[in-house]
N, C-alpha and C positions, 0 to 999 in steps of 0.2 A: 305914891303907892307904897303901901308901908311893906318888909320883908316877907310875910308870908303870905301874902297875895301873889297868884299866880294867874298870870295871862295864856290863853290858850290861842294857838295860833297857827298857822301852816306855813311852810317855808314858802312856797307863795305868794301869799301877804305880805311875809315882812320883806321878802325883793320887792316885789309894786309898792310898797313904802315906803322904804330906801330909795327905788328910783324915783318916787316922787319929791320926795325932801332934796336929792341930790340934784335932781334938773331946776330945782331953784336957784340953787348957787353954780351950777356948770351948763352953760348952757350949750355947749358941745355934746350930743346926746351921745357917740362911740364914746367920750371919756368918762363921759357920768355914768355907762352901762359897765368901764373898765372898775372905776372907782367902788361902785357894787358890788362888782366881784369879786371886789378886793376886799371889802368887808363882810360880806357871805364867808370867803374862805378863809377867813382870819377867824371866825365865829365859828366855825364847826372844826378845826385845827387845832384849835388852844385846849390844850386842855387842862388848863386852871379851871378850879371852881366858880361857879357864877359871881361868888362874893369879892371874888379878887380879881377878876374883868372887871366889875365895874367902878372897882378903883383904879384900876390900870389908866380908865379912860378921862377921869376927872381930875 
């Protein structure tokens, strides 16, 4: 996806996402719904600019 493309999305989505991608790898569903949550509020918390989240992560 190159920078100025934009995904449109609802906060919805991207938790049923996340818990999908996460229950791959955790297959204890209370820790994988913890782990979620912990990435939902780590994402609406930060408030760095999107361009330096996603270096944060790589």
């Amino acid at each position: 996806m190159e920078s100025h493309d934009t995904v449109k999305t609802t906060l919805g989505e991207l938790i049923a996402a996340l818990t999908e991608e996460t229950a791959e790898v955790i297959r204890d569903e209370g820790e994988a719904n913890k782990i979620v949550a912990f990435i939902v509020t780590y994402l609406l918390n930060t408030s760095a600019p999107a361009s330096r989240k996603w270096q944060y992560w790589q």
